[in-house]
MARTOR-381391 format. One record per atom (N, C-alpha, C): residue in three letters; y, x, z. Coordinates in steps of 0.001 Angstrom, whole numbers, plus 500000, padded with zeros to 6 digits. Layout:
BEGIN
ALAYXZ;...
//
This chain:
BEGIN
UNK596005714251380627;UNK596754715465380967;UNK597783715739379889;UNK599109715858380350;UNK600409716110379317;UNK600907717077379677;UNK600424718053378862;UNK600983720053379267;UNK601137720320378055;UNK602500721193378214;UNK602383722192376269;UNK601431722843376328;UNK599835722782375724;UNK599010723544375474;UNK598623723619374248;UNK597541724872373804;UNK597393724259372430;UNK595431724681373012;UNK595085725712373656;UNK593642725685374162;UNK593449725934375449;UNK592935725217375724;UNK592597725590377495;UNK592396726820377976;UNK591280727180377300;UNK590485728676377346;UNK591953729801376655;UNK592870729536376437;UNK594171730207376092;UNK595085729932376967;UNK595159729386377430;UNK596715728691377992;UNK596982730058378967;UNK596330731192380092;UNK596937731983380774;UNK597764732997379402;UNK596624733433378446;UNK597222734714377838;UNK598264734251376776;UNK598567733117376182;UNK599550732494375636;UNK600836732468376297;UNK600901732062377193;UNK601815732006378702;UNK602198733673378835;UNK601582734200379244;UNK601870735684379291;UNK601991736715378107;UNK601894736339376918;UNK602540736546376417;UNK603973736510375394;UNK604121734572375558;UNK605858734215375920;UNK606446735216376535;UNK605862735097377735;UNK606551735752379144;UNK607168737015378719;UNK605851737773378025;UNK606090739174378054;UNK607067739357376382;UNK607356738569375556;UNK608263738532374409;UNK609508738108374860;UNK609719737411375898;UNK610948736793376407;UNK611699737787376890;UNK611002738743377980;UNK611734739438379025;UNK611128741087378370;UNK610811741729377103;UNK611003742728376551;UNK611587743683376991;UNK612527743654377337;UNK613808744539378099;UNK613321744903379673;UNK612514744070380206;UNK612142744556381959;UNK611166744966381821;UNK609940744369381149;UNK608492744390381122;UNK607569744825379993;UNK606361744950380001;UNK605359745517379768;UNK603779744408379981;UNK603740743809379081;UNK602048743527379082;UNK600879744359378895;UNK600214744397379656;UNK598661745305379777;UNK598069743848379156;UNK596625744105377615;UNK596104742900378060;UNK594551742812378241;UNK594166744579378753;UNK593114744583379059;UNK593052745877379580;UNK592590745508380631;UNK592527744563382006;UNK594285743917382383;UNK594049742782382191;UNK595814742094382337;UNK596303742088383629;UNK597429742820382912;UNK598682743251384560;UNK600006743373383279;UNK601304743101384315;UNK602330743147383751;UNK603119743924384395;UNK603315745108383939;UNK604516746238384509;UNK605743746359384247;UNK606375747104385507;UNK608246747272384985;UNK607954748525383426;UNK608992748289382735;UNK609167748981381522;UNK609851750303381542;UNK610682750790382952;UNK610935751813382941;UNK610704752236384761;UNK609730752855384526;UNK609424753486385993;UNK610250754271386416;UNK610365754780387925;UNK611101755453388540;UNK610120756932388893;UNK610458757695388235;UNK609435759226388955;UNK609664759017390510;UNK608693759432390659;UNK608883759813392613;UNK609624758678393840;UNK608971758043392810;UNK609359756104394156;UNK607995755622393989;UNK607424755332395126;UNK606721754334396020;UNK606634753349394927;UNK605227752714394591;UNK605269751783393854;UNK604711750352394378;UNK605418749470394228;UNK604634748320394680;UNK603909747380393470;UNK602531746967394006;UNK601473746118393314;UNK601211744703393973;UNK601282743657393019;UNK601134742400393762;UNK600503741617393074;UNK600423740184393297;UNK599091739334392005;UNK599072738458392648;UNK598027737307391734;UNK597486736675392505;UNK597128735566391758;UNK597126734223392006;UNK596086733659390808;UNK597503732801390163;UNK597488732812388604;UNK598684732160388007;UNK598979730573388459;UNK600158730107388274;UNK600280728523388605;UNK601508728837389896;UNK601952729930390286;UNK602700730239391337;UNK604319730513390735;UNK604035730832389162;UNK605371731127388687;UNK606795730855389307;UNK608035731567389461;UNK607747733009388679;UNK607355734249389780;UNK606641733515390518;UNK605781734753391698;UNK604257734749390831;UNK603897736678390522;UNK604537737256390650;UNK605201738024389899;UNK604577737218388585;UNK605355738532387453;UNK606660738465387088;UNK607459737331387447;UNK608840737230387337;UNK609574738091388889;UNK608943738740389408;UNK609300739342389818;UNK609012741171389816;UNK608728740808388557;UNK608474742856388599;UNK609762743514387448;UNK610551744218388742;UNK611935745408387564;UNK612287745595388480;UNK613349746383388698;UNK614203746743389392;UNK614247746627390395;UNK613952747008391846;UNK614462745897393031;UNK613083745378393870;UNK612044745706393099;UNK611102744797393415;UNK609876745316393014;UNK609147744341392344;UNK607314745206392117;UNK607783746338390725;UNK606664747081390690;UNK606481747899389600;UNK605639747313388606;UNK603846746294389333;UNK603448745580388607;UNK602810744405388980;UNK602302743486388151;UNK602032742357389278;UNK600655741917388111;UNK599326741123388712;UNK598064741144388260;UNK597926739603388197;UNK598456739213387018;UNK598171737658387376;UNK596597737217387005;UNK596046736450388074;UNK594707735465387279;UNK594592734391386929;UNK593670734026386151;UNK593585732480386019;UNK594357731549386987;UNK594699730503386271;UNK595442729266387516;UNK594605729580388917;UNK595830729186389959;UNK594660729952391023;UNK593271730206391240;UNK593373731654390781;UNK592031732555390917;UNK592584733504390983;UNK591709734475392215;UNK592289735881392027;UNK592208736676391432;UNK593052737577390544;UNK593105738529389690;UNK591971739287389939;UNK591250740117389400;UNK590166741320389320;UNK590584742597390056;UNK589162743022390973;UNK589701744576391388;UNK589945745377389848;UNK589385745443388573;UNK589874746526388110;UNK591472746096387449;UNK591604744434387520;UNK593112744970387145;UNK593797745474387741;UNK593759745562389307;UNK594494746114390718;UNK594716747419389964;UNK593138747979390046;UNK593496749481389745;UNK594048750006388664;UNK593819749228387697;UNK594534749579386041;UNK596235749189386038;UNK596200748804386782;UNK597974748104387380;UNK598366749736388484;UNK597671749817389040;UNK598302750675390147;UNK598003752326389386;UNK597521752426388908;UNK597238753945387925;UNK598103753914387159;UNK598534752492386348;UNK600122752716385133;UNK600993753099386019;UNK601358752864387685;UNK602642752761387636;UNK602985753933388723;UNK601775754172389132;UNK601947755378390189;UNK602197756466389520;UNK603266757419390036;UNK604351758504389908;UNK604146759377390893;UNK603207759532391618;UNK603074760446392603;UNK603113760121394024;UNK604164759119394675;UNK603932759097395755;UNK603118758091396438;UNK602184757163395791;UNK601509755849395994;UNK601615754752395722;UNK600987753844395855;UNK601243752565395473;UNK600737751455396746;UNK601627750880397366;UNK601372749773397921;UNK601261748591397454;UNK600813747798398015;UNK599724746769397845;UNK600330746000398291;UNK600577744282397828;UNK601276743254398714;UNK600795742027398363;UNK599729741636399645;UNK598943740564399098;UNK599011739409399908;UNK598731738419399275;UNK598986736978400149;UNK597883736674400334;UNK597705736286401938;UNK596354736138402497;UNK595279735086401791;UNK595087734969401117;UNK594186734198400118;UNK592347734925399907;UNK591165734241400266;UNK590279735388400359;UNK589818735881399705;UNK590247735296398616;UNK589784736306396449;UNK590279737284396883;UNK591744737002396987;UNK593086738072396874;UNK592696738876397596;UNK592494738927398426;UNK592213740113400014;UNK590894740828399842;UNK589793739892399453;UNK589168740828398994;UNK588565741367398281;UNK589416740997396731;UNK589805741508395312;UNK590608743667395589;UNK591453742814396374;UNK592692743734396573;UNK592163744853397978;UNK590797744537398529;UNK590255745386399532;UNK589346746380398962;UNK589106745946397702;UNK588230746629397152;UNK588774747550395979;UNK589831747758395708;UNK591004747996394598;UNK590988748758394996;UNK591706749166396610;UNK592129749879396914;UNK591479750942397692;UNK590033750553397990;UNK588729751467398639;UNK588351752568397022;UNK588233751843396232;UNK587720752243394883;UNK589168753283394364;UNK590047752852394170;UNK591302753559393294;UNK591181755059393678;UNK591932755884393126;UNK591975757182393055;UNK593361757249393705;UNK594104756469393355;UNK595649756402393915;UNK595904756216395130;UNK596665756829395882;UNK596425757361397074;UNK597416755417397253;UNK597298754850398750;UNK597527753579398523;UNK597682753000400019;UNK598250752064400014;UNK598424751085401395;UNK598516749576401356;UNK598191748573402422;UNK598397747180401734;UNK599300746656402876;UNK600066745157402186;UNK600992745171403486;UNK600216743520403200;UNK599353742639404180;UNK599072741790404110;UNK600601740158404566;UNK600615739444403776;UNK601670738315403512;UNK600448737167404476;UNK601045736631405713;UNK600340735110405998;UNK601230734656407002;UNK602746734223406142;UNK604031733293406477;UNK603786731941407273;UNK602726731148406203;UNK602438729949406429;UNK602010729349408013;UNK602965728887408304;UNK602606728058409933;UNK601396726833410019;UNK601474726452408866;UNK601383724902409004;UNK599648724973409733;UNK598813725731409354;UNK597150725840409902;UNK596662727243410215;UNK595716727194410600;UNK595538729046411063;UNK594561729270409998;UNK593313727996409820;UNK592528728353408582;UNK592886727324407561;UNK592010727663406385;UNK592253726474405596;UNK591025726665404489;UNK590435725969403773;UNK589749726027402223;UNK589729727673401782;UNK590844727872401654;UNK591242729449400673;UNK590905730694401688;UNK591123730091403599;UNK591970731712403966;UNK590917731897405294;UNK590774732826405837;UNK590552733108407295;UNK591706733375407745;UNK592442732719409203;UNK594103732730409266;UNK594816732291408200;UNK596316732601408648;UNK597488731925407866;UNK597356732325406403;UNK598001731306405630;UNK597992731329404359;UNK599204732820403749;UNK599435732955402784;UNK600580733651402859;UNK601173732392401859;UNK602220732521401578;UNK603113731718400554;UNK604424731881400248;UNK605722730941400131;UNK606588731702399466;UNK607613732987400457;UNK607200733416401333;UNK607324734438402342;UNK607569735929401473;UNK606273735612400709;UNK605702736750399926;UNK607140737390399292;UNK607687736432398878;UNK608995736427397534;UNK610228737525398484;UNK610084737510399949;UNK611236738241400500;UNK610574739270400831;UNK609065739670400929;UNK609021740891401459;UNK608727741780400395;UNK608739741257399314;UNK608651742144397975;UNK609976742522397364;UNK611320741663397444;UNK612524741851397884;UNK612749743169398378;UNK612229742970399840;UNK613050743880400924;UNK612737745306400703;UNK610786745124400550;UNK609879746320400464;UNK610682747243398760;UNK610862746362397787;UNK611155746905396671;UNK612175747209396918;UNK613461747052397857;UNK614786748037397704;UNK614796749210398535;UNK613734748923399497;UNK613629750103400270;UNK612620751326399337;UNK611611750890398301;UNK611106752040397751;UNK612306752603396397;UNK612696751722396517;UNK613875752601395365;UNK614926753492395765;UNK615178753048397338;UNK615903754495397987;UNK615621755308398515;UNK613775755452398328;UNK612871757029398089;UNK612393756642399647;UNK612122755819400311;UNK610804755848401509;UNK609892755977400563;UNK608792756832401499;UNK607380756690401587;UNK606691756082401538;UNK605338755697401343;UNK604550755056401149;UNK604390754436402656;UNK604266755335404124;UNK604162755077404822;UNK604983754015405494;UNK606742754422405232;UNK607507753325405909;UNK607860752490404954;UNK607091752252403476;UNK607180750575402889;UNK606457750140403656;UNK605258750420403885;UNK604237749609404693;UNK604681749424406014;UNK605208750198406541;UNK605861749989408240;UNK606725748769407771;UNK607605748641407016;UNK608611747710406953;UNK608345746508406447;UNK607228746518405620;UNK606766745116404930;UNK605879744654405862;UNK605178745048407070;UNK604524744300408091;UNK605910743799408983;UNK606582744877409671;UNK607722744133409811;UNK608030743031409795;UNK608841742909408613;UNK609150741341407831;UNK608281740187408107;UNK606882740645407240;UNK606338739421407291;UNK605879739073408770;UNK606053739947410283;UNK605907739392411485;UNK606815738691411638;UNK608250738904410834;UNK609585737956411131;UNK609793737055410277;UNK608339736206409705;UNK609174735488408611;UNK608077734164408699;UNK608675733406408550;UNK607213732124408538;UNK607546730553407626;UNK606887729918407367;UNK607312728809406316;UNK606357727832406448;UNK606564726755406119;UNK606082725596406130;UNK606317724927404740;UNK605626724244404314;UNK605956722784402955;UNK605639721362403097;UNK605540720802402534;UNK605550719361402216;UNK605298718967401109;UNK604421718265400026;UNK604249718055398931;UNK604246716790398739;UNK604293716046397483;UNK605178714534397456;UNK604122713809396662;UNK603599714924395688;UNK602360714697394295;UNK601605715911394559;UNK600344716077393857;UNK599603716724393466;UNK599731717581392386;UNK598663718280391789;UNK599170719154390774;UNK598265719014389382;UNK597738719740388370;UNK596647719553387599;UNK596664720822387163;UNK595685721429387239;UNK595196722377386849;UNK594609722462385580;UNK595224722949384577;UNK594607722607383012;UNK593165722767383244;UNK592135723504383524;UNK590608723744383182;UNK590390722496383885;UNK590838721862384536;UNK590277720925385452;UNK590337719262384760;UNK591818719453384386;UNK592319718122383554;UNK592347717006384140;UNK592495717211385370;UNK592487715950386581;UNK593603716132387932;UNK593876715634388569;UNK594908716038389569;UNK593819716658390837;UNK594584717441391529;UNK593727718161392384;UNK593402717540393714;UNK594431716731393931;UNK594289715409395208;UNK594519714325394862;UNK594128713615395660;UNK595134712092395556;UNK596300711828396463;UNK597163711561396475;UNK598211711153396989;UNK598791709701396858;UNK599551708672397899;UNK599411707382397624;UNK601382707745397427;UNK601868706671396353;UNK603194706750396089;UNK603984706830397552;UNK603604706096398604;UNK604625706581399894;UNK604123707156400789;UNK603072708322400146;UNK602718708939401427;UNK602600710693401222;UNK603025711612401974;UNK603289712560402187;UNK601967713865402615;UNK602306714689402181;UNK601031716163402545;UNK602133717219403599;UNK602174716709404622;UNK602860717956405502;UNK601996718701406138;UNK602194720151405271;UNK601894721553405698;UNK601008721833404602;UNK601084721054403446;UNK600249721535402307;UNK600388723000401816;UNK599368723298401216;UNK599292725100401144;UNK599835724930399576;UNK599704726144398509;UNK600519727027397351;UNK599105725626396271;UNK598211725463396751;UNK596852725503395942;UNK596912723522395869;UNK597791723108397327;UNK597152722053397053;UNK596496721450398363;UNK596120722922398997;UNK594963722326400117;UNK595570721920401202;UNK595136720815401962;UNK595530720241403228;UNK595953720851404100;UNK597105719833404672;UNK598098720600405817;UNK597896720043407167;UNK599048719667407334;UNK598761719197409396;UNK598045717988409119;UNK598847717098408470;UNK598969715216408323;UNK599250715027407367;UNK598637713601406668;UNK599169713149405742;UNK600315711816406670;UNK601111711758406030;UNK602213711292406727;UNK602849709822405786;UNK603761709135406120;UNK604826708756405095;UNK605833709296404783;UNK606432708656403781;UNK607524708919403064;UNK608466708551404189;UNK609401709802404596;UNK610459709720405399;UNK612119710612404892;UNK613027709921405535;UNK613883711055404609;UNK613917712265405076;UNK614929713152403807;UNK615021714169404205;UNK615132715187405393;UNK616017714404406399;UNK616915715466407561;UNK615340715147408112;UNK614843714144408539;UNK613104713839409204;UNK612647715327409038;UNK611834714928407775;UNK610972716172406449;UNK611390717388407135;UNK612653717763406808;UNK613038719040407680;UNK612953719313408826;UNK613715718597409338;UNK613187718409411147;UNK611321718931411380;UNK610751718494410845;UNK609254718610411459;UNK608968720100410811;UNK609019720533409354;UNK609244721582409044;UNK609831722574409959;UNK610552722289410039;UNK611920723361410929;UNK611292723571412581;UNK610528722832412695;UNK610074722879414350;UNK609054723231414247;UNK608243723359413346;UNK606748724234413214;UNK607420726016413132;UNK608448726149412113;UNK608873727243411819;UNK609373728071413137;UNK610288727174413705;UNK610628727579414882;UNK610420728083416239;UNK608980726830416667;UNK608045727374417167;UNK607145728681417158;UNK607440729265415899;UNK606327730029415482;UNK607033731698415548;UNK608524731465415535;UNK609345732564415403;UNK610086732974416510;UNK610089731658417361;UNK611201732002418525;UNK612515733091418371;UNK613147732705417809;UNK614422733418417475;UNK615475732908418596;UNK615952733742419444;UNK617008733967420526;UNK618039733189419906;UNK618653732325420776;UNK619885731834420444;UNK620733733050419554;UNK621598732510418616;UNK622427733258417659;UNK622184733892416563;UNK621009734187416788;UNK620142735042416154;UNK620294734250414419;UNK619910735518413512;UNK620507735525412079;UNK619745735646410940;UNK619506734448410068;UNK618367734332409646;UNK618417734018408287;UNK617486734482406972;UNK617559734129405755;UNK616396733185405502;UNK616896732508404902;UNK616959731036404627;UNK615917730528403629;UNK615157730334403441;UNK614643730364401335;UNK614003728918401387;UNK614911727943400875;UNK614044726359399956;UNK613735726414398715;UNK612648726558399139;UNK611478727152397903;UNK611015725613396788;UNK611249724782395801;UNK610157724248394921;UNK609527724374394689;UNK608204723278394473;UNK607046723680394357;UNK606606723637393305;UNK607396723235391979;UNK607264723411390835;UNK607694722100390524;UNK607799720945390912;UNK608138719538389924;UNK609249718706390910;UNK610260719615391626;UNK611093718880392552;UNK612856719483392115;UNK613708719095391770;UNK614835718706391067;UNK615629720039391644;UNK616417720578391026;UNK617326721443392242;UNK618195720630393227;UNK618794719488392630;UNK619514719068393542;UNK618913718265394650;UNK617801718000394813;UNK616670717648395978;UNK616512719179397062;UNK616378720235396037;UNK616497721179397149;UNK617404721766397440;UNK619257721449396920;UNK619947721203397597;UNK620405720775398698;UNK619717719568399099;UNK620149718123399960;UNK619122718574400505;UNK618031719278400431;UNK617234719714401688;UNK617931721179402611;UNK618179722193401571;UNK618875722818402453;UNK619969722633403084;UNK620684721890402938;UNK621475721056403784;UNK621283720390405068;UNK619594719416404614;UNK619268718780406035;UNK619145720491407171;UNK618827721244406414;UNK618406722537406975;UNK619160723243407638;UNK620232723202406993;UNK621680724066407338;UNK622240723497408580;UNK622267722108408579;UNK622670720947410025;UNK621660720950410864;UNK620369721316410101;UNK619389721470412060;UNK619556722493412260;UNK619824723933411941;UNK619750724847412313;UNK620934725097413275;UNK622420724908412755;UNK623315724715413027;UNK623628723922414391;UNK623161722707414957;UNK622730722209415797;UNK621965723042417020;UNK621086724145416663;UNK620542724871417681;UNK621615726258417648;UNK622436726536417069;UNK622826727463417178;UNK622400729086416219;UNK621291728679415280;UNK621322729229414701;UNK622244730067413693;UNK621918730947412833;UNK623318731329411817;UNK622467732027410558;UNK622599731113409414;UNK622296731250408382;UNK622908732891407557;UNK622743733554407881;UNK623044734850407167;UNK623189735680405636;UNK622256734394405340;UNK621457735068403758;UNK620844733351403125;UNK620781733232401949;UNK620341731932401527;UNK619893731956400108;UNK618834731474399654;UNK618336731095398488;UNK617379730034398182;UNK617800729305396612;UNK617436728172397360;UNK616591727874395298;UNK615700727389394930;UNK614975727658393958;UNK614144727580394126;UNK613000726948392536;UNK611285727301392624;UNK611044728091392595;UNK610965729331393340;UNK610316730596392934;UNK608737730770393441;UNK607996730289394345;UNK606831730217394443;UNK606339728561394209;UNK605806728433393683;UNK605817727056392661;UNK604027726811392804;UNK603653726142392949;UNK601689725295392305;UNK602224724278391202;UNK602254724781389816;UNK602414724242388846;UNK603326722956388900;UNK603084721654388566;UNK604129721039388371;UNK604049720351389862;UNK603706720276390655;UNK603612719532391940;UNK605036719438392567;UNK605211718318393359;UNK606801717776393895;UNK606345718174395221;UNK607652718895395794;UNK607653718919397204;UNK608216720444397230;UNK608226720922398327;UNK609168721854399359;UNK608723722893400083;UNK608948723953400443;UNK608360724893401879;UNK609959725356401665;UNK609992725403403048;UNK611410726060404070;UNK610719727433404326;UNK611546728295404287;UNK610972729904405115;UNK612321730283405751;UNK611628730919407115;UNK613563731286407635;UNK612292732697408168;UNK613218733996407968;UNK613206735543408391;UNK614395735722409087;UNK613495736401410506;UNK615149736821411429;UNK615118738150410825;UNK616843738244409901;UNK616755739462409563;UNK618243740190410564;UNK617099741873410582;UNK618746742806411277;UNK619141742859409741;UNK620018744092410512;UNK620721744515409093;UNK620392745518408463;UNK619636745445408673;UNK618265746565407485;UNK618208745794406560;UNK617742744481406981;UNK617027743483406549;UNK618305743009405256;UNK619063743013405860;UNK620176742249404751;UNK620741743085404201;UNK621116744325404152;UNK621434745261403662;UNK620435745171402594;UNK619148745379402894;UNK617915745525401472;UNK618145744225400907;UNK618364742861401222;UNK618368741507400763;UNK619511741540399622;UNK620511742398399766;UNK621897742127399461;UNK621920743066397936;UNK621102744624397912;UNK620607745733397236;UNK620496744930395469;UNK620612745817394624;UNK620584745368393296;UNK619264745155393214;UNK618943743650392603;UNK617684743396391733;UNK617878743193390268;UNK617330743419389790;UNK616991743229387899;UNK615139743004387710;UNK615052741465387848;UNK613615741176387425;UNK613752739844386302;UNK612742739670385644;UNK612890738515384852;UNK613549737019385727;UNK613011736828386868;UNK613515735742387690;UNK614886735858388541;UNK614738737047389037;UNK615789737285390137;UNK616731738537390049;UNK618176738002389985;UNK619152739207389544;UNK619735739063389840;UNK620669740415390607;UNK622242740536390832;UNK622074741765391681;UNK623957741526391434;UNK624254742783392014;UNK624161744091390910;UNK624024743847389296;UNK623879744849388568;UNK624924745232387729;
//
């Protein structure tokens, strides 16, 4: 195993606290019970809480400031964070009008985060994330997985609580979304999980994991190595299937890395992407293209397409300021 480490039994709180010396200016380390908060709260906005087990970087604590979460509960390499960090996360950041909850269907997570929120004092709502097409169950989930899906409805949900909705219509709007949003991946390698010190699958040099989940775990088929416009193609027709979007119809885009795949690979994928879509008549509206939901160093891909109105892109378009994701400031 070849990782910058210096102890195993260290490597999360070492990591998080880089993290939290790097980005000073957005954030806030808690390191007991560990959660990482925005550094300057908003009185009287809706707060959003998210987590989930580390190795996903920079989902989710590169996404908490401005725009987006208030705090986010990372755990061990995938493992789910603790109900009391939920609640010690959602008590820093709540201001009065609540704190919603945004969890990716994972069954630590769900019911880590079911119990957070039965227990908390903070008055509260959850908006459950399960994007993933590729299986209905899997190892981790009862139903769909959630995955990098998660990254737009924390987006959308976080610009809408900063222009003072309720607790009630974040949650109306972040189910919303994630009914309009779905994704698929492909993985090329495996991953290693430092406590483990071994790769988490095997994989043969020309052969492929289509519909692999965030963790690793098995998808539709193991397949071969085919090119790109292929890869997409089968991607793109699970997605499609799953969304039925009306001819014309207007959609944001996200080629996600999975942590060990080049940008300019997920370039030349959103591309194969841009020409199948284009081909049906689709219309790319909105686009981003980056590792932002990542399983450590593993090679490979998930496509997500959201039919968004213009709610939808209007909030997409809205100022963010987080350690990962910015503009518009």
């Amino acid at each position: 195993m070849k990782k910058f480490i210096n102890h195993v039994d260290d490597y999360l709180a070492e990591s998080l606290a880089g993290f939290a010396a790097a980005h000073g200016d957005l954030v806030v380390l808690n390191t007991d019970p560990v959660y990482i908060r925005r550094k300057r709260l908003k009185p009287g906005k809706v707060a959003l809480v998210s987590g989930g087990g580390s190795g996903h970087e920079p989902l989710h604590s590169g996404f908490v400031g401005y725009g987006m979460l208030d705090a986010a509960c990372p755990g061990q390499i995938f493992t789910s964070p603790t109900p009391d960090q939920m609640m010690a996360a959602a008590k820093a950041v709540d201001t009065g009008p609540g704190v919603l909850f945004i969890v990716k269907n994972y069954s630590g997570d769900l019911m880590n985060f079911e119990m957070a929120s039965e227990m908390s004092e903070v008055q509260n709502a959850m908006v459950l994330i399960n994007d993933d097409v590729a299986v209905e169950n899997s190892s981790y989930t009862t139903g769909r997985r959630g995955v990098a899906g998660t990254l737009i409805v924390e987006k959308l949900v976080g610009s809408l609580a900063e222009s003072g909705a309720s607790l009630e219509q974040c949650k109306a709007f972040g189910d919303r979304i994630n009914k309009h949003t779905a994704t698929m991946g492909v993985a090329f390698t495996s991953c290693t999980v430092p406590a483990a010190g071994t790769r988490t699958f095997k994989i043969g040099d020309d052969e492929i994991e289509v519909g692999v989940g965030i963790h690793g775990e098995p998808g539709r088929r193991r397949a071969r190595m085919a090119p790109a416009d292929a890869i997409a193609g089968e991607l793109l027709e699970a997605i499609i299937d799953d969304l039925k979007p009306g001819a014309g119809a207007e959609l944001l885009v996200l080629v996600n890395g999975l942590g060990g795949t080049p940008l300019s690979e997920l370039y030349l994928l959103f591309n194969s992407t841009r020409l199948w879509l284009q081909r049906r008549d689709l219309r790319i509206a909105r686009a981003q293209v980056g590792s932002l939901t990542t399983s450590l160093e593993m090679a490979g891909a998930s496509i997500t397409l959201c039919t968004i109105d213009e709610e939808m892109a209007r909030h997409w378009d809205s100022p963010v300021l987080t350690p990962s994701l910015r503009w518009g400031m």
